[in-house]
C-alpha positions in Angstrom: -22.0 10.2 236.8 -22.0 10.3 233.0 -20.0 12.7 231.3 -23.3 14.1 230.2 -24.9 14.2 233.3 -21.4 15.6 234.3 -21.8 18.4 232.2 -25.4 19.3 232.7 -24.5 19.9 236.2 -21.6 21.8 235.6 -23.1 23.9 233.0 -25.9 24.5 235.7 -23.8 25.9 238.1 -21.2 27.6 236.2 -24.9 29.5 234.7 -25.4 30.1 238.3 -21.9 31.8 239.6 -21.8 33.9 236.0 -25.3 35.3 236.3 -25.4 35.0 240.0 -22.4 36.7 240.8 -22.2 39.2 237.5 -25.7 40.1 237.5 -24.9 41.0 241.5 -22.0 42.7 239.9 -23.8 44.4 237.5 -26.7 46.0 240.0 -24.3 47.3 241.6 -22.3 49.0 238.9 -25.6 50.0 237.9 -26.4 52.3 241.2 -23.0 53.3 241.7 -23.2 54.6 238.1 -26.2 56.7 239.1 -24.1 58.0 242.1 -20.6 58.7 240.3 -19.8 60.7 237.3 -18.2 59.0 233.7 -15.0 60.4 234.2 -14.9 58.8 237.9 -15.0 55.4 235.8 -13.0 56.7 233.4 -10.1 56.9 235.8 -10.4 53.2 236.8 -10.3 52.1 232.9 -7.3 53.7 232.3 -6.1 51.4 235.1 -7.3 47.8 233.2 -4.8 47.3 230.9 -1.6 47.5 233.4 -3.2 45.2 236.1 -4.9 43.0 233.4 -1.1 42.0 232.3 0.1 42.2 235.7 -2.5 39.6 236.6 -1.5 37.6 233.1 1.9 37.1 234.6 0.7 35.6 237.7 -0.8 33.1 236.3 2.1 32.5 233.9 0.0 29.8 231.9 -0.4 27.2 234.8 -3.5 27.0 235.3 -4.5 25.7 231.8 -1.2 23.9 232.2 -2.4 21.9 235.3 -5.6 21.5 233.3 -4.3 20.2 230.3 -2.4 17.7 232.3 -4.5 14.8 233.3 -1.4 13.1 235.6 -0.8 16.2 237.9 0.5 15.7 241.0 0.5 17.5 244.9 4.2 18.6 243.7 2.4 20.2 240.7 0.0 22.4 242.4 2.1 23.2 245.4 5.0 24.7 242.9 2.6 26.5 240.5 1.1 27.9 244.1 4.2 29.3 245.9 5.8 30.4 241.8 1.8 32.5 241.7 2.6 34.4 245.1 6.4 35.3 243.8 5.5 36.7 240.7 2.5 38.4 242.1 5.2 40.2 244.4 7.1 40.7 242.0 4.1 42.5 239.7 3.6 44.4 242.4 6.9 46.0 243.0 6.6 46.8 239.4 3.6 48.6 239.7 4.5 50.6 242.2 7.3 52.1 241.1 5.5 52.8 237.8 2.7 54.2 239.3 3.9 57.9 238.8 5.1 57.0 235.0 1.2 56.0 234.2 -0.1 59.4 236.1 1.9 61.5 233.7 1.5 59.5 230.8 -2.5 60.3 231.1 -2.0 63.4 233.0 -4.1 62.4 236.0 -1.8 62.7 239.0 -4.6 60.8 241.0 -3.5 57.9 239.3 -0.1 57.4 241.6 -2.0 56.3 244.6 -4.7 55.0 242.3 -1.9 52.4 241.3 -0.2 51.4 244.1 -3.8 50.9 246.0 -5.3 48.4 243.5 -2.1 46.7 243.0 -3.1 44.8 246.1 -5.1 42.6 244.2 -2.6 41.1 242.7 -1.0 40.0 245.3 -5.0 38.6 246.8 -5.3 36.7 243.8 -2.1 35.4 243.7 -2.9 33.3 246.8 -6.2 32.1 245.4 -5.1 31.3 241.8 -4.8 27.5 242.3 -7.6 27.0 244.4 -9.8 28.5 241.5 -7.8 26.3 238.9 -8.4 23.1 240.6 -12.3 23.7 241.0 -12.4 24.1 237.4 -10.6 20.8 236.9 -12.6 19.2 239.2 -16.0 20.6 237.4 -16.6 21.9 240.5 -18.7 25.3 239.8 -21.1 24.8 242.8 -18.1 26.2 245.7 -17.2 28.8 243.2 -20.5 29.8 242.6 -21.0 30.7 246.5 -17.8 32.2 246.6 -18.4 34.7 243.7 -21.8 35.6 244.8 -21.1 36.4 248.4 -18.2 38.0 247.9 -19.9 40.4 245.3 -22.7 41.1 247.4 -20.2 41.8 250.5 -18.1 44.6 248.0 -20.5 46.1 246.7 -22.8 46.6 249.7 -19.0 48.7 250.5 -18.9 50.2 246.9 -22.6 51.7 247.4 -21.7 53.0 251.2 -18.7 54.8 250.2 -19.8 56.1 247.2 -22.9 58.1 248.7 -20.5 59.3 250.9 -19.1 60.9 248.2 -15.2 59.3 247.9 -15.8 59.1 244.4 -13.6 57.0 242.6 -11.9 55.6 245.5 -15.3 54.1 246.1 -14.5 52.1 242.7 -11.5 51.2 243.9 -12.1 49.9 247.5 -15.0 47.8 246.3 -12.3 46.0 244.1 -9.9 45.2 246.5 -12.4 44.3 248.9 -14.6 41.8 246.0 -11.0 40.0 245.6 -9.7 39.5 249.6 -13.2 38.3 250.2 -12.8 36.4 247.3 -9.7 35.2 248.3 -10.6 34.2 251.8 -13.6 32.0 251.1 -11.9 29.8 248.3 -9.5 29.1 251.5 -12.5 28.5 253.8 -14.9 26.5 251.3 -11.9 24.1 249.6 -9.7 21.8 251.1 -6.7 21.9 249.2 -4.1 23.2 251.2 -0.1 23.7 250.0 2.9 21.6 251.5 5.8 22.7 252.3 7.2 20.8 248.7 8.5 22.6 245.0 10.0 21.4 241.9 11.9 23.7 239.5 11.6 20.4 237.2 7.5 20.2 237.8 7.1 23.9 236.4 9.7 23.4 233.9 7.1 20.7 232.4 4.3 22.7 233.0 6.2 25.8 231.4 6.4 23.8 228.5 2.6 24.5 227.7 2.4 27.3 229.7 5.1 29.7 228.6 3.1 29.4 225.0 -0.3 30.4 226.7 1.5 33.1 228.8 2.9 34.9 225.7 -0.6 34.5 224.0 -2.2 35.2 227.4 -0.1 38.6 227.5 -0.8 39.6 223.5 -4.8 38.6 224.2 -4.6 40.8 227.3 -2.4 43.9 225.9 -4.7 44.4 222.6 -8.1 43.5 224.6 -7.6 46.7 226.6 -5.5 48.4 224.1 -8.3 50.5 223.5 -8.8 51.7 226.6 -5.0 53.6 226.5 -5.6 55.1 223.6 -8.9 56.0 224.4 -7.6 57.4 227.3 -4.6 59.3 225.7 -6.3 60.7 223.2 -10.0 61.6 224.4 -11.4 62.9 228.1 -11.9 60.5 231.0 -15.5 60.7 230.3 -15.0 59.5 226.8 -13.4 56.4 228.5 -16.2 56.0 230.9 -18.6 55.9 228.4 -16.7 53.5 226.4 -15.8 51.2 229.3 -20.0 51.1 230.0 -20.9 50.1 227.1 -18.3 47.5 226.7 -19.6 46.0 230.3 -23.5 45.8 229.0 -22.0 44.1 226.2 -19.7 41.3 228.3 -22.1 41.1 230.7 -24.6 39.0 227.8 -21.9 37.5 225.2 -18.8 37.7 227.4 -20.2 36.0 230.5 -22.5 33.6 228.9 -20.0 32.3 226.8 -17.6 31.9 229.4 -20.1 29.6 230.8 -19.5 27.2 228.3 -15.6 27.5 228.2 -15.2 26.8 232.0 -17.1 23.6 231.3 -15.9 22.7 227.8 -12.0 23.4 228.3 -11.8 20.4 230.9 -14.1 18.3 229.1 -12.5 19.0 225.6 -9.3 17.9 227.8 -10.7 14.8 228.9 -11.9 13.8 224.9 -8.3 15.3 223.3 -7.6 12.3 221.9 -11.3 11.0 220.7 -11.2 13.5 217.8 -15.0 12.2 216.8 -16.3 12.8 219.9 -14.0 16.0 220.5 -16.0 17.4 217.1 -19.3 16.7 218.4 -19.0 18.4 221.9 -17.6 21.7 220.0 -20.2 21.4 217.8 -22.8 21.1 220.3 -21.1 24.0 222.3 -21.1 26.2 219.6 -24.7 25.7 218.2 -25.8 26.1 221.8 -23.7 29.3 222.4 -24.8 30.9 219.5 -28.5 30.2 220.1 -28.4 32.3 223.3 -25.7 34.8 221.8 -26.9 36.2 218.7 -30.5 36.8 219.9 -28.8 38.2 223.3 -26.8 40.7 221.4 -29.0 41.4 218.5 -32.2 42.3 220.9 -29.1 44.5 223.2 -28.3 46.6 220.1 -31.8 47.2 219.0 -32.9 48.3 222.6 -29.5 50.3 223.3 -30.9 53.6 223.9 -34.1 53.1 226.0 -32.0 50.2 228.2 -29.4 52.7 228.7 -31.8 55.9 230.1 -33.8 53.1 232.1 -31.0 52.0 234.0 -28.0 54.7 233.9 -30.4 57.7 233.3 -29.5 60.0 230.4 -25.9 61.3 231.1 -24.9 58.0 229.8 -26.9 58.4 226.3 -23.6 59.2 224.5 -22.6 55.4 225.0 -25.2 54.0 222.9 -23.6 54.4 220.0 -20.6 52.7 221.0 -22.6 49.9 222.8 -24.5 49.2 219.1 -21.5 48.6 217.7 -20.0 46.4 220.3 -22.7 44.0 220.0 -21.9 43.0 216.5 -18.7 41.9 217.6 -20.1 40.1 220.6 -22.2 38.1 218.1 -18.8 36.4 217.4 -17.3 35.7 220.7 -18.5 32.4 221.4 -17.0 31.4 218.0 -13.6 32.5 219.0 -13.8 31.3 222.3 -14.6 27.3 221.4 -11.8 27.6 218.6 -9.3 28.4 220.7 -10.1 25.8 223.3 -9.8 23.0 220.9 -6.3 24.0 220.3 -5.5 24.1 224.4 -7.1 20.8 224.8 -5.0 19.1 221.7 -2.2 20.7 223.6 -1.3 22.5 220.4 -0.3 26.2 222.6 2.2 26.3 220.0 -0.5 27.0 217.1 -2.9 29.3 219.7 0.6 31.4 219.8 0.9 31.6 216.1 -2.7 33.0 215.8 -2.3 35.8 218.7 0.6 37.2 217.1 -1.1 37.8 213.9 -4.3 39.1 215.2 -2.4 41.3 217.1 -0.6 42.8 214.1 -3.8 43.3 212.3 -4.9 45.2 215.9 -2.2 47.4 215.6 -3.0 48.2 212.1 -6.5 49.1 213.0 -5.0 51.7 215.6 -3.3 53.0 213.3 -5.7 53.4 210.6 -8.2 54.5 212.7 -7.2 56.5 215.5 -7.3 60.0 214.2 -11.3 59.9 213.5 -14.0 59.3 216.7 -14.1 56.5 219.1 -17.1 54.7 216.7 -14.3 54.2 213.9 -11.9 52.1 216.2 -14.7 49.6 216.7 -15.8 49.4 213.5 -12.2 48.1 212.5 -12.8 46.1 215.4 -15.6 44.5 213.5 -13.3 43.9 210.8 -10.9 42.3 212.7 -13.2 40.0 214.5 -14.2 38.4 211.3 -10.5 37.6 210.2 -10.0 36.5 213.1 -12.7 33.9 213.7 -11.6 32.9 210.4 -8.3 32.3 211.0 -9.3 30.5 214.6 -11.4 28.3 212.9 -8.9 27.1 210.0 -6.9 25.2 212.5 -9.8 23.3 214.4 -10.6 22.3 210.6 -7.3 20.8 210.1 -7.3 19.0 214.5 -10.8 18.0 214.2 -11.8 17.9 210.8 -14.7 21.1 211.7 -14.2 23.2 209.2 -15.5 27.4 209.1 -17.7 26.4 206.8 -19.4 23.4 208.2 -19.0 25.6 211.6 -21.2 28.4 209.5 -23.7 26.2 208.1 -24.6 25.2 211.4 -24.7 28.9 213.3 -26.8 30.4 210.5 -30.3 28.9 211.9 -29.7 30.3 215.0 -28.5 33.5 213.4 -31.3 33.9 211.0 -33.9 33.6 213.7 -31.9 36.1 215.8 -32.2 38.7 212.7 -36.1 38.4 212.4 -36.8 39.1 216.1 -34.3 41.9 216.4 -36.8 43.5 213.1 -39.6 42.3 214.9 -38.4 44.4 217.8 -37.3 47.3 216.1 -40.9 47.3 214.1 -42.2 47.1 217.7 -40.3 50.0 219.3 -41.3 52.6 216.4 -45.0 51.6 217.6 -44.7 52.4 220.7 -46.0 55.8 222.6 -42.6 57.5 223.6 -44.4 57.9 227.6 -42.8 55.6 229.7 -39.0 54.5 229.4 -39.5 51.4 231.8 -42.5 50.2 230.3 -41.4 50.3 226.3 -38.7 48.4 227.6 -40.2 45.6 229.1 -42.7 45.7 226.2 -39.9 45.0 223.7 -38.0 42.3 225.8 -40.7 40.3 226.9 -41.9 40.7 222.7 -38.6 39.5 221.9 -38.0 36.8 224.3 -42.0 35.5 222.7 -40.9 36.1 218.8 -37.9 34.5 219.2 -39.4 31.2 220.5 -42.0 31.3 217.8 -39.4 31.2 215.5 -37.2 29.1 216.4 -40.3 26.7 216.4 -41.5 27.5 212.7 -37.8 27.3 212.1 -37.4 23.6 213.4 -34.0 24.7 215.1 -33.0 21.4 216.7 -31.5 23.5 219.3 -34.7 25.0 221.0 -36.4 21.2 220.8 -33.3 20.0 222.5 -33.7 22.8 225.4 -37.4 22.0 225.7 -37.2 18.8 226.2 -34.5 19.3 228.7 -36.6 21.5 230.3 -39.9 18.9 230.4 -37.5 16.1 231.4 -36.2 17.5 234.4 -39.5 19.3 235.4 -41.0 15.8 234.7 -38.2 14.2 237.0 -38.9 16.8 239.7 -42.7 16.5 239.8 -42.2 12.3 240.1 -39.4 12.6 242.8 
C-alpha cells in the first residue's frame, strides 16, 4: 500500500474512533449534564490537573520514544511496558496520600475519596499504554477505533444509570474508571502483542534519551493546560469551574479532536519522512492547509452559534458558559497550527528544541496568571489568546529553520481557508438576527445547515484548492464504489 493510500486509510479511521468514540462521549456528557448540577462537574475539574500529570509520568516520554525509533525491538516494548505499570504504582501511592492535601487546598472534603477512587485509572492505563502506542505506529486506527467506541458506549450507558439515581458526582467518577478498564481490557483482547518475561535498563536508557525531553515538556504542557482549572477552582465556586470546564469540552470536542486526527496519523508518517526534508515540508503543509480548512470554519460557526447550541443541548442553567465558550474558540482557531509544529520537531528527533519552547510558553503562562487573575474568568482567556499567538509564532520559527516552512509561508497559505471561514461566520450571524426567536432547535439547525451551504459556496468562488482536492476525493471513491 502506498504511503498515500496508507494515509487515506488511516486518516479514515482515526476520523472514525475521534468522532465515533467522542461524539459517543459527548452525548453522554450531554444528558448527564441535564441530570447533574455545574458544581457536580466542577468537583471532577478540580481533579484534571493532578491525574493529568500523574498520567504524564506514566508514560514518561516512551511512547513517542518507541515511535520515533524506527529499529525498536520486543526488548524495547517489553521494558517501556513493565517501567508504565511501576510508575503508575508509584503515581498512585502518590496520590493517595495527597488526596487529603488537595481536599483542603479547595476546601471540598469530598475530594479525599474523590482522589483515591479515580486514581485507579492510572494504574488501568498503565497496562494498556503500549498496546495503544504500537497501534499508532503500526497506523492501525481501525482496532482502536472499536475499542474506543465500545468502551464509551459501555461507561456511559453506567454514567446515565447511576446518575438518575441520583449519586451525583460519583456518577462522573464511576463512568471514568469504568470507560478506562473497559478500555483497558479490549486493547488486550483485540491486539496481539503480548509482554515477555525480558527488560533492559540499557533499552530505556536509549529511549530516555528522547523521552526524558518529551516527559519534561509533556509535564510543563500538562501542568499549564489545566493550570486554569486550579485557579479557577481556588479562587471562584465549583459552578464557576463547571461552567468553564463545559465550554472548554464544546470547544475540544471540534478543534481539539479533529486535529488530533491528523497528529495520530502525521507524527508516524512525519517519522517515516524525517530525513526527506522536501517531502517532510509538503506533508506538513498539506496537514496544515487541510486542518485549518475544517478548523476555522468549525470554530468560527461554534462561536457565532454559542448561545442557542448551548440552551438546545444543556438547557439554560448553562447560559453563563457562553461567554467563556466565545472566547475559547478563537484560541482553538490556532490549535492545529501548534499541533503540526511541534510534531516536526518530534519526528527530526529535535525533543531537545520542543523542550526549549515549553519552558518559555510556560513562563509567559505564568505571567498571564498573574496579570490577570484578580479580574473575571473572561480576562484569563483573553491573555490566553495572547499567548496562543506568541506561541504559534515561536513553534513555527523552528520548523522554518528544520524544514525550510517558514510562519509566513505557513500564513500565506492558512489565510484562504481563514478568509472564507470569516464570511460564513457574518453570513451566519446576519442569518441568526433574521430569525423569529420561537423555536431554539429549529434556529439552530437553520444556521448550521446555512453555514455548512455558505461555506462551500465560498470556498468554490474562492478556488480554495483544498475543497477541489476533497471533492474529488469524494467523486473518486464514490466512483470506485459504484464500479466495484
Amino acid at each position: 500500500m502506498s504511503l498515500k493510500n496508507k494515509t487515506i486509510s488511516a486518516l479514515s479511521w482515526s476520523a472514525i474512533d475521534r468522532f465515533g468514540s467522542q461524539g459517543v462521549q459527548f452525548v453522554i456528557s450531554i444528558i448527564l449534564a441535564r441530570l447533574l448540577l455545574p458544581e457536580q462537574f466542577g468537583l471532577i475539574g478540580m481533579l484534571t490537573i493532578f491525574f493529568a500529570v500523574a498520567q504524564t509520568f506514566v508514560n514518561s516520554g516512551f511512547g513517542s520514544a518507541l515511535i520515533q525509533k524506527q529499529d525498536a525491538t520486543h526488548i524495547d516494548e517489553c521494558s517501556i511496558f513493565y517501567f508504565n505499570i511501576f510508575v503508575g504504582f508509584v503515581a498512585v501511592g502518590v496520590l493517595w496520600l495527597c488526596a487529603p492535601l488537595i481536599a483542603a487546598f479547595y476546601d471540598q472534603p469530598i475530594l479525599t475519596p474523590l482522589t483515591r477512587f479515580l486514581s485507579l485509572n492510572i494504574i488501568i492505563n498503565s497496562f494498556a499504554l503500549i498496546q495503544t502506542t504500537l497501534l499508532s505506529k503500526n497506523i492501525d486506527f481501525k482496532t482502536q477505533t472499536k475499542v474506543s467506541i465500545v468502551s464509551a458506549v459501555l461507561s456511559g450507558i453506567i454514567g446515565i444509570i447511576l446518575a438518575y439515581q441520583g449519586l451525583g458526582v460519583w456518577a462522573l467518577a464511576i463512568q471514568q474508571v469504568c470507560g478506562n478498564l473497559f478500555r483497558a481490557i479490549f486493547l488486550w483482547l483485540w491486539f496481539a502483542w503480548r509482554p515477555s518475561l525480558v527488560f533492559s535498563f540499557a533499552a530505556l536508557r536509549q529511549l530516555f534519551g528522547y523521552g526524558s525531553k518529551l516527559l519534561l515538556s509533556g509535564l510543563l504542557d500538562t501542568i499549564f493546560q489545566n493550570i486554569y482549572l486550579i485557579v479557577i477552582g481556588k479562587l471562584f465556586s465549583p459552578a464557576a469551574l463547571g461552567f468553564y470546564t463545559r465550554a472548554k469540552l464544546f470547544q475540544q470536542m471540534t478543534s481539539e479532536n479533529f486535529t488530533s486526527i491528523l497528529s495520530r496519523v502525521s507524527f508516524p508518517i512525519f517519522s517515516t519522512l524525517q530525513n526527506e526534508p522536501v517531502r517532510l515540508k509538503y506533508a506538513v503543509k498539506k496537514s496544515l492547509t487541510f486542518s485549518a480548512y475544517v478548523v476555522f470554519p468549525a470554530m468560527i460557526g461554534l462561536a457565532v452559534v454559542a448561545e442557542p447550541l448551548v440552551i438546545v443541548l444543556l438547557t439554560e442553567k448553562w447560559l453563563p458558559c457562553v461567554p467563556y465558550l466565545q472566547l475559547l474558540c478563537v484560541i482553538g482557531l490556532t490549535y492545529p497550527l501548534h499541533v503540526f509544529n511541534l510534531s516536526v520537531l518530534k519526528s527530526k528527533g529535535r525533543s531537545d528544541l520542543f523542550l526549549r519552547l515549553e519552558i518559555i510558553k510556560k513562563v509567559l503562562i505564568t505571567l498571564n496568571i498573574v496579570v490577570t487573575w484578580r479580574w473575571e474568568i473572561e480576562a484569563m482567556i483573553c491573555g490566553q489568546i495572547v499567548l496562543t499567538l506568541i506561541a504559534y509564532y515561536l513553534n513555527s520559527y523552528y520548523t522554518a529553520s528544520l524544514i525550510n516552512y517558514s510562519t509566513w509561508e505557513q500564513i500565506k497559505d492558512l489565510m484562504p481557508a481563514l478568509t472564507a471561514a470569516l464570511l460564513m461566520g457574518a453570513g451566519v450571524f446576519a442569518i441568526q438576527r433574521l430569525l423569529p426567536q420561537s423555536s431554539a432547535l429549529l434556529n439552530l439547525l437553520v444556521q448550521i445547515g446555512s453555514g455548512m451551504l455558505l461555506y462551500a459556496a465560498i470556498s468554490k468562488l474562492l478556488h480554495l484548492s483544498v475543497f477541489d482536492e476533497i471533492v474529488l476525493e469524494i467523486r473518486g471513491r464514490l466512483g470506485f464504489a459504484q464500479s466495484a
